[in-house]
N, C-alpha and C positions, 0 to 999 in steps of 0.2 A: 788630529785636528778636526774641529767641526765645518760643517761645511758652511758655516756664515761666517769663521776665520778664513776659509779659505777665499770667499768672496771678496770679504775687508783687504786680500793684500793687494799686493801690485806684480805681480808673476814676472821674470825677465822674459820668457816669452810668452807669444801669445800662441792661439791653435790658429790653423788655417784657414776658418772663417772669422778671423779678427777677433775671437772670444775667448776666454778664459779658461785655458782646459781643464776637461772635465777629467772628474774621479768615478771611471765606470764600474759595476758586477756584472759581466754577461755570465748566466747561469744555463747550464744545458747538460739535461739529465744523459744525455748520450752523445757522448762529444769526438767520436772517432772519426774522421772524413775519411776512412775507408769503409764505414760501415751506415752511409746511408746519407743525406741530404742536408740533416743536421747540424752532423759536424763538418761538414763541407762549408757552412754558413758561419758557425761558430770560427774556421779558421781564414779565412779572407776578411771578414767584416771586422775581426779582433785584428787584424793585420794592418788594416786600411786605418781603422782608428785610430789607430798607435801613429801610424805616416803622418795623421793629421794634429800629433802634437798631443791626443789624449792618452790618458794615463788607465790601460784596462787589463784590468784581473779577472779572469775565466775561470769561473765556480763548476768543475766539472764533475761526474760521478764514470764509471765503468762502461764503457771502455773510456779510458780518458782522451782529453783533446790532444790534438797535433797543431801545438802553435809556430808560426813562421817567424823564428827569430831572425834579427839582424841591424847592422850597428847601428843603421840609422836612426834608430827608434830603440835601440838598449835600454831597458831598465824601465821604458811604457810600456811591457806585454809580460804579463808573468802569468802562471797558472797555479790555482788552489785545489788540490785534489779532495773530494768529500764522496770520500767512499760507501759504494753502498754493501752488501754483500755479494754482489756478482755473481746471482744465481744461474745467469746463463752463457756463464762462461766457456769456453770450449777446453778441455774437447768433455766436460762435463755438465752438458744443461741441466737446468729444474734438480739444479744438487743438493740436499738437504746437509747443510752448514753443522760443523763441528759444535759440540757445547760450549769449547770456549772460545768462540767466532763471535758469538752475539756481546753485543753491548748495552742494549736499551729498549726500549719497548720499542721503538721504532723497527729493528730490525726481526722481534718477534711479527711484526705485524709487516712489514714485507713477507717472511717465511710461510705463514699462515695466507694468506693472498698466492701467493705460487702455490702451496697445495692442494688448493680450492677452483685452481684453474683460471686465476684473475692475473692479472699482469698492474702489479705493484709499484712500480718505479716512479711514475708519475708525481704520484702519493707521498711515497717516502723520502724521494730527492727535495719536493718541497718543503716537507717537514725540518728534515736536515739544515736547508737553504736559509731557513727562516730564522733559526738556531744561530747558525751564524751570523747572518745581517744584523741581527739584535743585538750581539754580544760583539758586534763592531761597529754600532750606530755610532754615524759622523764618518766612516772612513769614504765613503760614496756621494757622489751628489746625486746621482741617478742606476738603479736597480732595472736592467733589464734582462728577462726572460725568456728565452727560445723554445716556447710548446711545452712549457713542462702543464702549466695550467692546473696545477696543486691545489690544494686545499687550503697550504702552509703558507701558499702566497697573498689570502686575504688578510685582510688590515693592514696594518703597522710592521714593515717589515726596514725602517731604519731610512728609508731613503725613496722618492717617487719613483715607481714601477712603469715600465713601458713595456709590454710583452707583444712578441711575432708569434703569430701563426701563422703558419706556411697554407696550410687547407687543415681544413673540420677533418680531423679520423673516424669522424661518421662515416666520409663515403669512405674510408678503405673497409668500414664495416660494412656499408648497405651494401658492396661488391663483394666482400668474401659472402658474405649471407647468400647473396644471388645465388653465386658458383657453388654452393654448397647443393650435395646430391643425395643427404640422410641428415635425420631428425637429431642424430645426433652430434654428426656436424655443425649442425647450426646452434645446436644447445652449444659446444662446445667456443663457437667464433661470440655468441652474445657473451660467454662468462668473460672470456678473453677482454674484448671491448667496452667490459661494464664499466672502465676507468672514464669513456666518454659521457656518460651523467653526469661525473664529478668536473670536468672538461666544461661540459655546456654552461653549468651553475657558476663554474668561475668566470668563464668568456662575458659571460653578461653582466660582473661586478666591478671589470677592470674598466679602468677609464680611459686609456689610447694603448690600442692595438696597431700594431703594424703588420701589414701583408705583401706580397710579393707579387700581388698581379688584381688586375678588375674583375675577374672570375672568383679568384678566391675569399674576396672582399664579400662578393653577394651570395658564394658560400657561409662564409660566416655571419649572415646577416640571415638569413634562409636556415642554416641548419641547428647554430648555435643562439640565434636570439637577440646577437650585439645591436649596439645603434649605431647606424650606420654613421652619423655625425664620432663618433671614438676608436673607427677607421681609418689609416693611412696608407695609402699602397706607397711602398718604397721597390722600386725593382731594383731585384739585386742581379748579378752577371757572371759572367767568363773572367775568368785570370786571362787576360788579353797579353800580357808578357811570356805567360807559358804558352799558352794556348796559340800559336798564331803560325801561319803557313811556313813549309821549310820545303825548298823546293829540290835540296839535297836527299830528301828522303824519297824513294821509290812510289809508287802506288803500284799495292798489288793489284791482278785482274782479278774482275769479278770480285772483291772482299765486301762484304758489309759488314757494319760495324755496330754494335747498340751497347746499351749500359742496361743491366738488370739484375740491383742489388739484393733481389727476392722471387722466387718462383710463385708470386700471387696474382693473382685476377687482375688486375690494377693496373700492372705494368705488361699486360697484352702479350706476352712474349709467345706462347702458344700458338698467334697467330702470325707473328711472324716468321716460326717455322714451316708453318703451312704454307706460307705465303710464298717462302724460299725452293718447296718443292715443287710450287709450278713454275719458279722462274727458270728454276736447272733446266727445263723442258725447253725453254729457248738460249740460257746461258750456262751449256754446263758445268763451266768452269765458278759459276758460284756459289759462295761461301758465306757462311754466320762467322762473326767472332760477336762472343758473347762477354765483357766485362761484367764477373759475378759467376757465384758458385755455379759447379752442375749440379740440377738436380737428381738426386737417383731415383726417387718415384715423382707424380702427382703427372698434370696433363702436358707440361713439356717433355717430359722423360716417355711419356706415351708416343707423344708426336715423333718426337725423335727417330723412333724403333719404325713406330706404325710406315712413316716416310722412308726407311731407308737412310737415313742420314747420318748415321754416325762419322762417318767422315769428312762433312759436310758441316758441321757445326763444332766450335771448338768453347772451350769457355777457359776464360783466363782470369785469375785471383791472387792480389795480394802484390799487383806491379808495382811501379815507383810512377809518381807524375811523370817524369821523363819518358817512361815505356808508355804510359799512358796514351802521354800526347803523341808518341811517334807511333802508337797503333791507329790512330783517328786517321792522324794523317797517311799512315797507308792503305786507307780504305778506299775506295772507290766511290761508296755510297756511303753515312752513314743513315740509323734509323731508329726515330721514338716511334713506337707501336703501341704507346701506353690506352689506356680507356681513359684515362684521367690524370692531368697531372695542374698541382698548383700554380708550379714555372715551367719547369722542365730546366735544367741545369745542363744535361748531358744534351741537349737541343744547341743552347747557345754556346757550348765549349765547343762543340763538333762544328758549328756556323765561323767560330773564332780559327779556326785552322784552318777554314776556305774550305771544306770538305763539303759536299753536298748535301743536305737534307731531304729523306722522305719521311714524312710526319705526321701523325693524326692528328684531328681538330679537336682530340679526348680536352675540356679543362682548359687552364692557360697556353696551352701549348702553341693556338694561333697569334695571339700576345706576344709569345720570344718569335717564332719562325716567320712571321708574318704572311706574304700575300701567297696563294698556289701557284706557280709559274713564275714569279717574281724574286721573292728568295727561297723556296724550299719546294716542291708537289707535297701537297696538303691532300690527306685519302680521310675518310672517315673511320670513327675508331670501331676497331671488331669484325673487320671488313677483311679478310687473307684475301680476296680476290682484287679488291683495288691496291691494296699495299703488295700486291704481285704486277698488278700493271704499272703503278710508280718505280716499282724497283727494276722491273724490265725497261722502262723507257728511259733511267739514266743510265742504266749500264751501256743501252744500246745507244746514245749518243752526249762524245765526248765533250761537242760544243754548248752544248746545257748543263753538262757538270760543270764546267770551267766559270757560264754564267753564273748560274745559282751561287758557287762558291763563293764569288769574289764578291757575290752581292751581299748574300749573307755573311760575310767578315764587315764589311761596313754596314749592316744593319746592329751589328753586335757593338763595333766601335763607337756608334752614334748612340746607343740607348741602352746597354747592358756591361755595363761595368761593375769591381766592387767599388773601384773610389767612388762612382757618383752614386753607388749605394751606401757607401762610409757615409758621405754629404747630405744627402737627405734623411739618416737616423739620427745624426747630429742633430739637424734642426727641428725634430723630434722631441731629442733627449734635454733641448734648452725650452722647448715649448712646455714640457713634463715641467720641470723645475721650477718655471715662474708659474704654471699653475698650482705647483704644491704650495708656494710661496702665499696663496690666498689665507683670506680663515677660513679655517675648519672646526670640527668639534673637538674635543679633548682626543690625546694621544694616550695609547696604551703606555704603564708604566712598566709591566713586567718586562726583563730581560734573562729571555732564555740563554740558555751557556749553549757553546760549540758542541757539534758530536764527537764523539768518541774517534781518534783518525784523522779526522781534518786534517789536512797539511795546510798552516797557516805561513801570511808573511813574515819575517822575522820580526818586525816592527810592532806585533800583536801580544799583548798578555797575555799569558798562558791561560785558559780555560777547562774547565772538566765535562765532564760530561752529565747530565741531569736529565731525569724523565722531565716530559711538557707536556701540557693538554696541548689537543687540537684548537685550529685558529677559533673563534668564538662564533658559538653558533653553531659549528660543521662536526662535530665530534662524532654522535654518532650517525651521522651522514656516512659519511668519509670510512666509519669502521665498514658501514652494511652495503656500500657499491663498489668499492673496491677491493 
């Protein structure tokens, strides 16, 4: 059905803000919400949409998404899997793929990109994505994007485009660059990062962006070029349902708590090891728990040793929400130590459980935690000597954890939710629509066919699989930066 039939009918019901619900593609090249920020966004925000009566299908690639089904919203939440090769799958990364694994140029050109030390997915989930959207034109009324920021998603991709960026991954480059200690680390972080050229040239073609905080707004205004007018900040938040204080659970003494989905620069975690060996010096009863691998080498795995700590820092991987939320909650303290963060998500989940925060002022961080003293102690980021004094002065007193918690739970309940982040992309996704609705210039006629694998809706004609050129214009761009 096209989407000006869909408009012509008369629906029995309506969506929750009195509108016609919408036919979404939320697309995201990396959709696992265990394995990073992404698909954490991808599974809430597709959850919430669904609550609000819309109809959305998750176009994901490897690892795939973890959607929250349930009856309320049956048959609004389905997932498309479009696979890519999964070169850095475990426990085999950077694996060079069987002969008859490949399907199409696409996936020789992911292979060759892994070889060459570039990091391909960006690229080819777009390419994929686009593939599809054409050879389903009419089933969407709105096409939005989660960072993939492809090459495949310029022009004519079936349906008006609304793509998030979370923050520019210039800075997780100009930060690895920094920490980098030989020439040819750094050769090796620019080949890695070279996807972000192809990032920048599309950020500045799209016509509304959404972002998750005022900082990372004038991030991408500052690093990628956008206009600031094709900017929205939508804050997104805490599962305040899971997330939320239980007074049944213990708090261990002395624990601190933090999230760090990656042993790099970025997320400071180095420092707040340091930080935890001067606090032992007046609490020795405490402790790290780390949500996220251990590393076995680089400068946490250093610190670790150099401190004496091994006993003293734990890391835990691969819990359930539930273990999750009842690690937070028996922490004493929790702690973002990041240098930089867009939102901070593990910020306002650990605020939502009345757990106390100490927090760097790295990026949006002050945005979710808000005032120093108020709802969180706010340290500066890269600083082990004040994120030692924050962290000794809540352990040392229990009448300011109990403040800060309760405050930060109602700082989170008033302003960091997914529903009121469901509700402001919605009116987003209607503003997109009646903009597409304008005139324009002529529409591409070509329609690419499905990749090769796509797991499609039942409801879809079967499709083959066909080479494509690149979007128009970008061909050999696209071959020579990524």
């Amino acid at each position: 059905m096209t989407a000006e039939a869909r408009e012509a009918g008369s629906p029995k019901d309506l969506a929750a803000d009195g509108g016609r619900p919408l036919d979404i593609a939320l697309l995201t090249y990396k959709g696992n919400p265990f394995c990073g920020g992404q698909g954490v966004y991808v599974r809430h925000l597709s959850r919430e949409l669904a609550r609000l009566g819309h109809r959305v299908e998750v176009i994901g690639s490897q690892p795939y998404p973890v959607l929250d089904e349930h009856e309320d919203y049956a048959g609004r939440l389905t997932l498309t899997e479009l696979p890519s090769l999964d070169l850095y799958r475990q426990p085999d990364p950077f694996r060079t793929p069987k002969r008859d694994e490949y399907r199409d140029w696409v996936d020789a050109l992911e292979v060759a990109t892994m070889w060459t030390g570039g990091f391909p997915e960006p690229l080819t989930f777009s390419l994929r994505a686009r593939r599809l959207l054409r050879a389903r034109r009419g089933d969407f009324d709105v096409v939005h994007d989660n960072q993939t920021l492809g090459y495949g998603l310029l022009g004519d991709v079936g349906a008006p485009l609304v793509t998030t960026i979370h923050h520019p991954i210039t800075v997780d480059r100009r930060l690895e660059l920094d920490a980098a200690t030989t020439w040819q680390r750094r050769a090796s972080v620019r080949r890695w990062y070279a996807f972000t050229r192809m990032q920048k040239r599309v950020a500045r073609r799209l016509p509304s962006v959404l972002t998750v905080s005022g900082t990372s707004r004038q991030e991408i205004v500052d690093d990628l070029g956008v206009r600031q007018d094709r900017i929205h900040v939508v804050h997104i938040g805490a599962d305040t349902d899971l997330f939320r204080p239980d007074p049944s659970v213990r708090r261990v003494p002395g624990r601190i708590v933090t999230t760090s989905s990656a042993d790099v620069p970025l997320k400071g975690l180095v420092f707040l090891v340091e930080a935890l060996a001067k606090v032992r010096t007046e609490h020795p009863d405490a402790h790290l728990v780390v949500v996220g691998k251990r590393p076995t080498e680089g400068p946490v795995a250093q610190a670790v040793e150099r401190y004496g700590l091994e006993g003293a820092v734990d890391f835990v991987k691969g819990i359930s929400d539930a273990e999750l939320v009842d690690l937070v909650r028996s922490a004493e303290v929790a702690c973002v130590p990041s240098l930089y963060e867009g939102f901070s998500l593990p910020a306002a989940e650990a605020m939502a459980t009345g757990t106390p925060l100490v927090a760097t002022t790295g990026g949006a961080i002050p945005e979710v935690a808000g005032r120093d003293g108020e709802t969180c102690l706010a340290v500066p980021p890269g600083d082990s000597g004040a994120l030692a004094a924050g962290l000794t002065r809540l352990l040392g007193d229990a009448a300011l954890r109990d403040r800060l918690g309760a405050a930060g739970r109602e700082r989170v309940l008033g302003h960091f939710t997914w529903a009121k982040a469901a509700e402001g992309t919605v009116a987003r996704y209607r503003e997109a629509i009646a903009a597409g609705r304008q005139p324009r210039g002529p529409r591409a006629t070509a329609v690419d066919t499905a990749p090769a694998g796509a797991s499609l809706r039942s409801t879809t004609p079967p499709v083959t699989a066909t080479s494509s050129p690149l979007v128009e214009g970008a061909d050999t761009e696209s071959r020579a930066t990524c």
